[in-house]
SENUDO-126191 format. One record per residue (C-alpha): y, z, x. Coordinates in steps of 0.1 Angstrom, whole numbers, plus 5000, padded with zeros to 4 digits. Layout:
# SENUDO-126191
YZX ...
END
This chain:
# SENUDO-126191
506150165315 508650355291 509850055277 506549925267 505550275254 508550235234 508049885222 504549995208 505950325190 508150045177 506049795168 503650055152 506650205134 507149875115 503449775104 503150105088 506650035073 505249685061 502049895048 504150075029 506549815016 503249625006 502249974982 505749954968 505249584958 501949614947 502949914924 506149714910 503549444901 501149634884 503749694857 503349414833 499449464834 500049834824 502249694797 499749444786 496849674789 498450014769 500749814745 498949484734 495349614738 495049314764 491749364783 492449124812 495449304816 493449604824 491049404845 493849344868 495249724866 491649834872 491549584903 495249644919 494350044913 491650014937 493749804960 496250054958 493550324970 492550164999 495950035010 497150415007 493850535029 494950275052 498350425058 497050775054 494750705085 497450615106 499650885098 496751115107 496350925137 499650945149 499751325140 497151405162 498151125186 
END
């Protein structure tokens, strides 16, 4: 039974880790839109930045859930 308590801290430990990669990415992305948007005036840039913003948000609540969760775990 430890070993399988184990595997699922484990296996919990790296889907939040993914979460998190996938915020990293989704940030680095988001910076030629920002470009676009604030230097060039483009609007469909800021289309995109409005839309991978609120990705972004829920993503983050996401992670912030399961950190809560496992804090009080």
């Amino acid at each position: 039974m430890p070993q399988l308590l184990k595997f699922i801290n484990n296996l919990n430990y790296l889907i939040t880790m993914s979460r998190f990669t996938q915020l990293q990415d989704l940030v680095n992305s988001l910076e030629g839109d920002f470009e676009k948007f604030y230097d060039k005036g483009n609007n469909a840039a800021g289309t995109r930045v409005r839309k991978g913003m609120q990705e972004m948000k829920n993503l983050a609540q996401e992670i912030r859930l399961e950190v809560q969760s496992k804090k009080n775990g």
